[in-house]
N, C-alpha and C positions, 0 to 999 in steps of 0.2 A: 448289765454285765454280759458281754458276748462269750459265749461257750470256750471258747479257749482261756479266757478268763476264769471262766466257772470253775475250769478242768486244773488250773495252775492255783487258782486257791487249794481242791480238793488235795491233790499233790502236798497243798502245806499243812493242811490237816492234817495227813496222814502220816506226816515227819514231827507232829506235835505243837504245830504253829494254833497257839487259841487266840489268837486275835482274828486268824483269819477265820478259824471257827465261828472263833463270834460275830464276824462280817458276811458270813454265811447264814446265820440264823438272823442275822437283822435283815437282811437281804428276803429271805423266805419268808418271813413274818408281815414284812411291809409289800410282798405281794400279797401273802392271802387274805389280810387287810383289805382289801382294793378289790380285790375280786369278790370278798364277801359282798364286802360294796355294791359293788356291781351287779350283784345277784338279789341283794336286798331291793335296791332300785328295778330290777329286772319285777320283781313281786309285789313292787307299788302302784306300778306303771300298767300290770295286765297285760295284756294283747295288744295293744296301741303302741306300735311301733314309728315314731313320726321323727322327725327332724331334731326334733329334740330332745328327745331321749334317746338318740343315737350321737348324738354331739353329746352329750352328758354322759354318759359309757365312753365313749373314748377319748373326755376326762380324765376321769377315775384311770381308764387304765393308762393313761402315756401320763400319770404323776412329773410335775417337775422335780421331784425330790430321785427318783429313777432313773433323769438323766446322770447323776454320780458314777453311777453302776454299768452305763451303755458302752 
């Protein structure tokens, strides 16, 4: 979801739009999701920063379920 995206759901929030409310929190939920993710794996991995755990991070974070939202 690009920022003026972001900014034009918030707008319908705050006219009492809960779909897009709740398009909002599905949106927030399946990033922190992902980044927990990514944080869990960051804590399995250790210090070993290699090729592959650097393709596997940005995985998780460029989700194809995310392109919906871009």
């Amino acid at each position: 979801m690009s920022k003026e995206e972001f900014i034009a759901k918030l707008q319908m929030v705050y006219v009492g739009d809960k779909n897009a409310f709740n398009e909002l929190v599905s949106v927030y939920d399946n990033l922190q999701q992902r980044i927990d993710k990514a944080i869990d794996k960051l804590y399995c991995w250790g210090e070993t920063l290699n090729s592959n755990f650097q393709n596997e991070m940005l995985s998780i974070l460029q989700d194809e379920e995310m392109k919906d939202y871009e």
